[in-house]
C-alpha positions in Angstrom: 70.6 135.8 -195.1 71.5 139.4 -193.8 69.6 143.0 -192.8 66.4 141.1 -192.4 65.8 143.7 -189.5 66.9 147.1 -191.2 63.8 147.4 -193.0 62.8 148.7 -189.4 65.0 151.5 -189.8 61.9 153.6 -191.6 60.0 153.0 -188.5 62.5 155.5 -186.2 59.6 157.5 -185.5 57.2 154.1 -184.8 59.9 151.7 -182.9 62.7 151.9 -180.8 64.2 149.0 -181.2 63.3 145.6 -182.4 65.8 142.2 -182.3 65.1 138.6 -183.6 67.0 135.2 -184.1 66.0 133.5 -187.4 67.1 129.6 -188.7 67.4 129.0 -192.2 67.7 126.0 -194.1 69.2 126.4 -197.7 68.3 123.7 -200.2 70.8 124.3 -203.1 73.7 124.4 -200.6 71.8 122.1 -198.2 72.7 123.8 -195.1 71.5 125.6 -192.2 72.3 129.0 -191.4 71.3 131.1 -188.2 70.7 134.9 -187.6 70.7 137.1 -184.8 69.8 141.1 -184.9 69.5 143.6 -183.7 68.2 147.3 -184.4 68.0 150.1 -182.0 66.6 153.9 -182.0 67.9 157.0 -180.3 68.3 160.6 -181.1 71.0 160.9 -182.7 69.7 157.6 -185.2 70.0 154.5 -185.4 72.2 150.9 -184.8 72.0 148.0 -186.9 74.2 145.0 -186.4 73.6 141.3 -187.7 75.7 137.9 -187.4 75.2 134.9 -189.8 76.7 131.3 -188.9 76.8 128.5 -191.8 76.0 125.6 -190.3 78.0 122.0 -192.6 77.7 118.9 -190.7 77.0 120.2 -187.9 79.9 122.4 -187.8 80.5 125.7 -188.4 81.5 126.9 -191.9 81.1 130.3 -192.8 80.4 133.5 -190.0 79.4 137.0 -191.4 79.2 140.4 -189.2 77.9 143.6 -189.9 76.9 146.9 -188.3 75.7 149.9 -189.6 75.6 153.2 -187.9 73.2 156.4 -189.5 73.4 160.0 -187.9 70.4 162.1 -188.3 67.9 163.5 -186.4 64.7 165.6 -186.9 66.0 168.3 -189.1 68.3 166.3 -191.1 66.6 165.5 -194.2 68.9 162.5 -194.7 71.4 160.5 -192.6 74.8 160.3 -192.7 75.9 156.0 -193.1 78.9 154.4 -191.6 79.0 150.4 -191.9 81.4 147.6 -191.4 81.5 144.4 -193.2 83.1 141.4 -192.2 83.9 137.6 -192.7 85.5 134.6 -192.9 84.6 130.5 -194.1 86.3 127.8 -195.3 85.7 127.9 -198.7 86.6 131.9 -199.1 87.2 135.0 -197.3 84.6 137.5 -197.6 85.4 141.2 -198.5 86.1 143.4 -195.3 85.2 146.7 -195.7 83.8 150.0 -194.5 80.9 151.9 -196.3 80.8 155.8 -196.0 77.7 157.7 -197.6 74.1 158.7 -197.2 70.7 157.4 -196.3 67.3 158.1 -196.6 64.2 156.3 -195.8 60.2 156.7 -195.0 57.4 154.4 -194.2 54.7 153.7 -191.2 53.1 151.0 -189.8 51.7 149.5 -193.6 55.0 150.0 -195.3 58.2 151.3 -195.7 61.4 151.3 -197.6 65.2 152.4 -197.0 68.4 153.0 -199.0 71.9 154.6 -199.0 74.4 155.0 -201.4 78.1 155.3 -200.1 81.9 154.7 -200.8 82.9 150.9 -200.5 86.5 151.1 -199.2 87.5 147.0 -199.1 90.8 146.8 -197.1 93.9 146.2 -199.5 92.6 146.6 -202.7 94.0 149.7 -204.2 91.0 151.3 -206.1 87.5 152.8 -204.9 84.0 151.0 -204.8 80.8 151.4 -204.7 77.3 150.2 -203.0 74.2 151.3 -202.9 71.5 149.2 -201.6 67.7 149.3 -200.7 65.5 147.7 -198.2 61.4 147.7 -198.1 58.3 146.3 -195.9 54.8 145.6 -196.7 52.2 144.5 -194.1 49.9 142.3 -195.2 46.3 141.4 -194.1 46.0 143.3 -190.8 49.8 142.0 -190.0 49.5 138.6 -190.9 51.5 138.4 -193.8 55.0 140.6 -194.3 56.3 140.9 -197.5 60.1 142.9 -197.1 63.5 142.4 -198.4 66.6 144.4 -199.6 69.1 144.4 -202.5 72.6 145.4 -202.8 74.5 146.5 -206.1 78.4 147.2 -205.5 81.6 147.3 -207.2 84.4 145.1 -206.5 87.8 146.8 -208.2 91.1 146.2 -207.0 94.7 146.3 -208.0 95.7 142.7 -206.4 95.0 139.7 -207.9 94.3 138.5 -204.1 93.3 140.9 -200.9 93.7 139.0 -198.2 92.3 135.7 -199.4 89.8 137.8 -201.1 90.1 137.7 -205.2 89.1 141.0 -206.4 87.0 140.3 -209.5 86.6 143.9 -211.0 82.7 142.7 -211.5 79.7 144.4 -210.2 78.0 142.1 -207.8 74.3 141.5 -207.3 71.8 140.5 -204.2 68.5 140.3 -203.0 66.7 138.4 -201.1 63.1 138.9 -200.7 61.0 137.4 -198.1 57.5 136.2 -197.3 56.4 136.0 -193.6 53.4 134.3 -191.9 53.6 135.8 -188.8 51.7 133.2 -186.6 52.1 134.9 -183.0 53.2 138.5 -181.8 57.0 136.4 -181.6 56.8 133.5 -184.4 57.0 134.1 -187.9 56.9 131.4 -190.6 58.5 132.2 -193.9 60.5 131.8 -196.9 63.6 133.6 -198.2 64.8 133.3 -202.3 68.3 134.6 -202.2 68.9 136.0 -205.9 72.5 137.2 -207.2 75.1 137.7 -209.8 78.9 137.6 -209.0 78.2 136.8 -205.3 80.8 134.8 -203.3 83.0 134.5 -205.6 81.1 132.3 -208.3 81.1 134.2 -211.1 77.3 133.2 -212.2 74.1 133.9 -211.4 72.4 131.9 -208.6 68.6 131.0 -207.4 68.6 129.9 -203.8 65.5 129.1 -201.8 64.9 128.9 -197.9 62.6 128.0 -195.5 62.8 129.5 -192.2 61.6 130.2 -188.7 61.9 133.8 -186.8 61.4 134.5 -183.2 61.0 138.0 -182.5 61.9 139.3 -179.0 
């Protein structure tokens, strides 16, 4: 689960800031996972951020940060993307790394989409990457129903066996995850989440995962 809320970055002109807390539970790895994020308009752009906790027993297992800065105002035709990934479980360590390139988006109330493309610079590994990636919204049904997502292509290519924990593959790596929202109140939202990817994590094989999930908008 990650940048559930940066589909709202076509709505700069609409919104100036939105934030919600989401719980997932995954039923392939049969776990919980919680969200919190946050997106927020001014006039120089816009700041995403988002934190993911993998919930095992009760415990935690896995936390995953991000936050995303774009630069652009009225007379930019596209904005300039800075981004920070970060990560760490038990299982693995995830990729930390900065993102440097350019975005664009559009959209209104109905619907809207977002992407960028940028350099992938993942500390310790020697050789350049890639990601581009792409989020969307659709409301449904006078607002009832929200169909949005994103997906994220990117290279990981390194000279080390290992960075950091962190085996560098030299595979392209896969995700979406598209979502399906009832939204039930002004702050609750029922839905469902598929995650979809190739090479993610680590596991070298492509992967179906489900949710079902609650989000409470503030």
């Amino acid at each position: 689960m990650k940048k559930l809320i940066a589909i709202f970055a076509v709505l700069v002109s609409f919104a100036a800031n939105a934030q919600n807390f989401q719980l997932h539970r995954d039923f392939d790895r049969e776990h919980f996972t919680s969200t919190f994020e946050m997106f927020k308009v001014d006039k120089w752009g816009n700041t995403f951020t988002f934190i993911d906790f993998d919930y095992d027993g009760g415990n935690v297992s896995s936390a995953y940060y991000e936050i995303a800065r774009v630069l652009k105002t009225e007379k930019m035709p596209v904005g300039l993307h800075v981004e920070y990934n970060g990560g760490t479980s038990n299982k693995f360590s995830f990729a930390n790394c900065w993102i440097f390139g350019a975005n664009y988006a559009k959209g209104n109330a109905n619907w809207g989409y977002s992407t960028y493309a940028g350099y992938k610079a993942i500390k310790g590994a020697g050789k350049a990457n890639f990601q581009v990636t792409g989020t969307w919204y659709v409301n449904m049904c006078k607002g009832k129903f929200t169909f949005s997502g994103f997906a994220d292509l990117w290279s990981e290519n390194g000279d080390a066996e290992a960075v950091a924990g962190f085996v560098v593959s030299d595979d392209l790596v896969f995700l979406t995850e598209p979502q399906l929202w009832y939204n039930a109140t002004k702050n609750l939202s029922v839905g469902s989440e598929v995650e979809i990817s190739n090479n993610f994590a680590q596991s070298g094989e492509f992967k179906i995962r489900p949710t079902l999930a609650l989000k409470w908008n503030f």
